[in-house]
N, C-alpha and C positions, 0 to 999 in steps of 0.2 A: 430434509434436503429437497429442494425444489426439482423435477425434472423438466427441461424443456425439450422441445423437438418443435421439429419445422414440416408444414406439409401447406398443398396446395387449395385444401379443402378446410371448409370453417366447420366445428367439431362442435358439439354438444358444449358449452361453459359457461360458469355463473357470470361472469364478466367478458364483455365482448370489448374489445380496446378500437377504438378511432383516432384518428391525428388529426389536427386542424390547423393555420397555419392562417399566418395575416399575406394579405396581398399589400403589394409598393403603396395603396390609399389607404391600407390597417383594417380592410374589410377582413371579416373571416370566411376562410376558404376550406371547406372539406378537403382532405389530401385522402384519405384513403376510401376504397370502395366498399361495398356490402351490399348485395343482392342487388335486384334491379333497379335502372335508374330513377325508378319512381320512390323506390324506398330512401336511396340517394338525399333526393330533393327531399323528402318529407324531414329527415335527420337535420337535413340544413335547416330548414324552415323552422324545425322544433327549437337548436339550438340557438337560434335569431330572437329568439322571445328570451333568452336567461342576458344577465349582462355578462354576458363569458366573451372575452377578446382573444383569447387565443394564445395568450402570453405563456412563454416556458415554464410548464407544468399547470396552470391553469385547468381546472377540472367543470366539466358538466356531464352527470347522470340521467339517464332516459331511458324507459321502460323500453324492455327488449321489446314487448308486441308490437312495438312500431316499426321494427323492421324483422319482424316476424320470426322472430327467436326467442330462445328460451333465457331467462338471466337477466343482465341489464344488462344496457350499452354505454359505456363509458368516452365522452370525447375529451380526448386531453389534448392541450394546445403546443405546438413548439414554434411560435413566435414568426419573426419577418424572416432570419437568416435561414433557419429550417437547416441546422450546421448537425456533422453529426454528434456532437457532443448536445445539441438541445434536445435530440431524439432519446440520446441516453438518457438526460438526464426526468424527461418526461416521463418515459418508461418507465423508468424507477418509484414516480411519486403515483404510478396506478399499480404497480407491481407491491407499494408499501399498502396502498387502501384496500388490496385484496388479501388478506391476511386472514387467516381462516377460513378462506375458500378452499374448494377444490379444483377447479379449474380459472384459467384463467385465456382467452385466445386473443392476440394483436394481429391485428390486420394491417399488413406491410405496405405502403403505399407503391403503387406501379412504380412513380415516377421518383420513389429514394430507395429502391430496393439494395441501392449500395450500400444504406445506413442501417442494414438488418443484423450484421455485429454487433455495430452499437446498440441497437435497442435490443439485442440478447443480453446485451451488457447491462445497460439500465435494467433489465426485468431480473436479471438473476439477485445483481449488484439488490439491488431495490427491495426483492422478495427477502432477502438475510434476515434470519431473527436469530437471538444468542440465548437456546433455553434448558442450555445443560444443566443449572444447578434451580430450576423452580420445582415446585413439585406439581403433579398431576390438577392439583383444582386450580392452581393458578396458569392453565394455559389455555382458558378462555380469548379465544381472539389474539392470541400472540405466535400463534404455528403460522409459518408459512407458507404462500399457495404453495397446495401439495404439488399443480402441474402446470405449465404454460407451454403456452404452443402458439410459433407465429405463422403465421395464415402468409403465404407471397404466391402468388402468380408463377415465379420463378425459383418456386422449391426445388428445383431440379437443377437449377444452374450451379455447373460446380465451384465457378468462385463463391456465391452466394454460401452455398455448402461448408465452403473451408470457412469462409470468416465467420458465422457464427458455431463450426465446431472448434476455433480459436478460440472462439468469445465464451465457450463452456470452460473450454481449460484456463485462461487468465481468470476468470469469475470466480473459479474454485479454489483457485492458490490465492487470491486475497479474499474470501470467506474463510479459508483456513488463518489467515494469518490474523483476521481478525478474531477469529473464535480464539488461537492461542493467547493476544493482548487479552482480552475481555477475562480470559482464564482468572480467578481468582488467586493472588501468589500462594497459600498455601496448598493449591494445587497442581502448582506449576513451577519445584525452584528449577533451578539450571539441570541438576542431574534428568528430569520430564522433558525438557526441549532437547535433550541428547538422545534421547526415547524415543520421541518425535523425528528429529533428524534420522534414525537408525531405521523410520517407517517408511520416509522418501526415500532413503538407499535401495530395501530390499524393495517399494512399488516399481521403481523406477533404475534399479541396474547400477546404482552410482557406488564409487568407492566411499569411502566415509571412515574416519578417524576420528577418536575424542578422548582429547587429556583428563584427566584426572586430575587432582587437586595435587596428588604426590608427582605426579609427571610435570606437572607445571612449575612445580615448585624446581624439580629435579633441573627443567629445562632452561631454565631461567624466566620467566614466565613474570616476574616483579611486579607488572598490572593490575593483571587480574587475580594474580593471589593476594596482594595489597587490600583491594575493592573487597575480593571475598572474604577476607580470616576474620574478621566479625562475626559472622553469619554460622548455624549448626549448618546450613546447606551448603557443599563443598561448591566452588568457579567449577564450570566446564569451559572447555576449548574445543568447538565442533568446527570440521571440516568436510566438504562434501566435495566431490570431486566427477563432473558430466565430461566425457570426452567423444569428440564424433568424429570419426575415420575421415571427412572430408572436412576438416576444419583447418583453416591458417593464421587463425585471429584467436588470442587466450584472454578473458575477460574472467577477474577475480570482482568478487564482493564479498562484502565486511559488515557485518551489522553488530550491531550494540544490543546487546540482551542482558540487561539491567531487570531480573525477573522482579525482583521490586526494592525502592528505591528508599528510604528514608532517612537519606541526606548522610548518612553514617555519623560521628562525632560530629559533624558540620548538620546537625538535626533541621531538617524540612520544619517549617509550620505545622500544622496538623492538617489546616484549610485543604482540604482535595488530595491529602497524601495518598487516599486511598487509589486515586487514578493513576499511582504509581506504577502497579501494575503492567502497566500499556510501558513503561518506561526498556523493555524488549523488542520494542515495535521495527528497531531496527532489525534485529535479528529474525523477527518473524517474516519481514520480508525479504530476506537473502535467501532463506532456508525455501518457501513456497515461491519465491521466482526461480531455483534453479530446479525447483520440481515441475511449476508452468514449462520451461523450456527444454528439460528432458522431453516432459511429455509431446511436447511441440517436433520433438527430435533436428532442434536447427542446427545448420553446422559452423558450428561455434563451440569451443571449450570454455567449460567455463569451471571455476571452482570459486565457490561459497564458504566463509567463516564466521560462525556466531561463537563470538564472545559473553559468555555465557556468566553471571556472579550475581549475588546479592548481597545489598549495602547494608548493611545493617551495623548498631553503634556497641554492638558485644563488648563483653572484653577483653577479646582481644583484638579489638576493631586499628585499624588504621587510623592515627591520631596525626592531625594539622601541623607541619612540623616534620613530621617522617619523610624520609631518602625512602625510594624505591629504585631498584633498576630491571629499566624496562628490555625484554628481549631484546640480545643484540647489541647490549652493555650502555647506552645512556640511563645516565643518571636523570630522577626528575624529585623535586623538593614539593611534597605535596602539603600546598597552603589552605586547602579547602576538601573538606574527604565530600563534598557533596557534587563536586565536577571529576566525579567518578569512570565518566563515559570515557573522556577519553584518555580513560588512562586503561580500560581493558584494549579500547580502540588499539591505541600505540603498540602495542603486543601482536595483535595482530595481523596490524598492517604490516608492520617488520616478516612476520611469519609469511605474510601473502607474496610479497616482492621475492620469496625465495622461491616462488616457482615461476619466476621469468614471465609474467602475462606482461599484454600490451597496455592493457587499461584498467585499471583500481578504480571502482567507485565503492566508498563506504556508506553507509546509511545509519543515521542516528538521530534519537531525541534528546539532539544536544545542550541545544541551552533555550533557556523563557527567553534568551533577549529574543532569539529568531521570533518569537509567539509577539513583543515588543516594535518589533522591528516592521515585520509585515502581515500581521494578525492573524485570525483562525485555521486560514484558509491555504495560507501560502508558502510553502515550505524553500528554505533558502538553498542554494547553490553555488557552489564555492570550488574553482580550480585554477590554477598559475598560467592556464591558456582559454583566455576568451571563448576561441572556438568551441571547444567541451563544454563551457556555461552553458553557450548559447545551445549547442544541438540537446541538452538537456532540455532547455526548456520547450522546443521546437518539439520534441519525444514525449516531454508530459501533457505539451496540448494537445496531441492525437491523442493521448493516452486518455484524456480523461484529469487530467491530475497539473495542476500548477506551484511552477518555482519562480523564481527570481534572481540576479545574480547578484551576489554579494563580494567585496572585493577582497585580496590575502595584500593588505598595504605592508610593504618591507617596513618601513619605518615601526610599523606599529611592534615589530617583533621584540624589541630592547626590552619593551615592558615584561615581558616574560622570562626575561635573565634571572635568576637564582646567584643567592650570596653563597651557597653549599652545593648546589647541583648543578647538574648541564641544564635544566631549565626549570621553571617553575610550573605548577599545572593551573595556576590562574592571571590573571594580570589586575587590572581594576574594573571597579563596576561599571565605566559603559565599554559599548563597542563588544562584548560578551560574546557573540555569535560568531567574530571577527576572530577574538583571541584563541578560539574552541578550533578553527578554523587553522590558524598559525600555530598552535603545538601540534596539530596533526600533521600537517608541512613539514614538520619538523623530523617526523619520521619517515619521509618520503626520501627517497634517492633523486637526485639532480636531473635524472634522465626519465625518472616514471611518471608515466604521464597516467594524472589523478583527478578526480572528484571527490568531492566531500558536499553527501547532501544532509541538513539539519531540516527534518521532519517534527521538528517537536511543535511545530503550531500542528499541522494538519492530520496528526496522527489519530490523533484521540480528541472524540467530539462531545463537548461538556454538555451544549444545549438539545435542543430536540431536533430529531431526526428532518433532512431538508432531503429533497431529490433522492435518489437514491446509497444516501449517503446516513447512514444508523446510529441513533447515540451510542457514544461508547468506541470501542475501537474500529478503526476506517480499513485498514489493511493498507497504508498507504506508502507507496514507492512502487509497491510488487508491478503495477502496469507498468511503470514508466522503464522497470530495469527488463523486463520482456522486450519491451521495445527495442532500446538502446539494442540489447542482443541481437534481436533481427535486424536492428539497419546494422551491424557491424557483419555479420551474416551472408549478409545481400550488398553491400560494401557501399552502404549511404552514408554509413559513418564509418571514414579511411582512418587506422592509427599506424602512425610511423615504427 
């Protein structure tokens, strides 16, 4: 695990970080300082001779004796805008090339010292490497810098201070959430993230509940014991519950922990089953954002539920065909056991509306159409009032993190009517994102006011690692739902 820290003095390190940054003619401009202005000038001068423009994440390397230190100097570029989201994500792509270092020091620019979050963010985010299961000869060059340290003028200043001792705690609850997806499933079914969950309780003070497979069943629970009775690994039903003496606003989340997924009778292709895995990535994010925001101690109540199961095609698996009813007594006619999510979903949502919060967001790897719809990168957003979409997406761009809003078309809901049940859990093949979107509606009460985000593009990242963003699992929502918390918090985001 990486440690960072902040001081005012530049420190012994094998990498020394620079920012650079084009000006309104696309010249490139040093942004950050290091020793006197002569060494300044010389760094420019050097950098003039590479064809390096300065573009987001753009990298040029230069022997530290030129500006009279030990290591190398590293200048990496964050473009014309110089927004905080290029400084993270620049951060990130020197924070990845230091890998096996031992130290690593960035030099904060005078004039973005407000952007020193984010580039805590980028370096942390960036430095993540996932090497629980290699063994010792294979972790040549894949540990992460052991330490970074950003260098500001204004170490002292306490806002400076609080945002990036923020930017430790957000950083850490989506590195954990990603080490949980990344988790290989036979070391991780549902009974291990209740484990997990029961760690955040006692670090961090919260109450915490978890059904059992015979309580589930007991309760009516038709979901996620549906999803799970395939499987030797029993469903869990985790619940985590932050409460704060000055809190007036109750913010529940819901995530999807499909510890792994292989389509149940409705069998996956083989093609990438293995990244199934990640298919809990909802759940890993409810679980370390309500640990990010205990630790934040904001006041806001919130309570957290990971729906927890594994799909598997047993025999006694859930067959295409089968009535389930979901807590709460609707019926649902399951026509596909491989749109599984939201049917632990539906259980819980029901369960979460019983303790009266203001605002439901759930988080899922809901459907490939989302992956279809708006690619890699872009994870969909989906609620019955505009305003929600939109301050989502508004929350993930400071955050780091990008949605889109997709629409709940009334009309489109017929499709999902059932000849046997109160509805069916799929509709046809297009629109997918849509209809995943309208059986969740379904379980919503007329007056609760909800989100539904489908993270299934941005969760889990197939190709090579970009910015500070790692192959393999992203940890993604965990910013965005920190966020949302603090503006309801601080009352930028009003709920009736």
């Amino acid at each position: 695990m990486t440690n960072l820290t902040l001081t005012s003095t530049l420190p012994a390190a094998d990498v020394v970080t620079l920012f650079a940054g084009q000006t309104k003619t696309g010249a490139v401009e040093l942004l950050s300082s290091i020793g006197t202005t002569s060494v300044v000038t010389k760094i420019q001068t050097a950098i003039s001779g590479f064809d390096f423009k300065a573009g987001v994440g753009d990298l040029v390397k230069l022997p530290g004796n030129l500006a009279g230190i030990t290591g190398n100097v590293v200048v990496v570029g964050v473009g014309k805008s110089q927004s905080h989201d290029d400084f993270r994500n620049a951060t990130g792509v020197v924070a990845r090339s230091a890998a096996g270092k031992r130290k690593m020091a960035v030099m904060v620019p005078v004039d973005h010292a407000d952007a020193a979050g984010a580039i805590a963010e980028g370096a942390l985010l960036g430095a993540y490497t996932f090497n629980e299961f290699r063994g010792v000869s294979n972790l040549a060059n894949r540990q992460s810098v052991k330490a970074i340290v950003l260098v500001s003028d204004a170490a002292k200043d306490a806002v400076l201070v609080q945002a990036v001792q923020r930017a430790k705690i957000v950083t850490a609850a989506v590195n954990q959430a990603r080490d949980l997806a990344n988790t290989p499933p036979n070391a991780l079914p549902p009974t291990q993230v209740a484990a997990f969950a029961k760690e955040i309780a006692t670090t961090h003070k919260l109450a915490i509940e978890v059904l059992d497979e015979k309580a589930l069943k007991r309760k009516g629970y038709g979901g996620i014991t549906g999803v799970g009775q395939g499987s030797a690994n029993p469903p869990r039903l985790i619940r985590l519950a932050y409460r704060n003496p000055k809190a007036t606003q109750h913010l529940a989340i819901v995530g999807k922990g499909i510890t792994f997924d292989t389509g149940g009778i409705s069998l996956k292709p083989h093609l990438g089953m293995h990244e199934m895995k990640a298919d809990m990535s909802g759940a890993a994010a409810v679980l370390n954002a309500i640990a990010a925001i205990a630790a934040l101690k904001l006041p806001i109540n919130v309570t957290a539920y990971a729906a927890c199961a594994e799909n598997m095609p047993g025999g006694n698996a859930q067959r295409p065909g089968d009535v389930v009813t979901a807590y709460g007594g609707r019926t649902v006619e399951v026509l596909n056991t491989d749109a599984e999510g939201r049917l632990v979903l539906m259980d819980a949502l029901v369960r979460a509306q019983e303790d009266a919060p203001d605002l439901v967001i759930d988080v899922a790897t809901l459907t490939g159409a989302a992956v279809v719809a708006l690619g890699r990168k872009i994870a969909a957003v989906m609620s019955p009032e505009d305003s929600l979409s939109n301050h989502v997406v508004d929350a993930g761009r400071r955050s780091g993190e990008r949605y889109w809003p997709l629409p709940l078309p009334t009309d489109y809901r017929a499709k999902l009517d059932s000849s046997v049940a109160d509805i069916a859990n799929i509709a046809d093949s297009y629109g997918g994102t849509l209809y995943g979107g309208l059986f969740l509606q379904d379980f919503i009460e007329p007056k609760q006011s909800w989100i539904h985000l489908d993270i299934a593009a941005p969760a889990f990242n197939s190709e090579g690692p970009t910015d500070y963003t790692p192959k393999g699992a992203t940890g993604s929502a965990v910013r965005t739902l920190v966020t949302i918390a603090e503006d309801i918090a601080v009352g930028l985001l009003k709920l009736t």
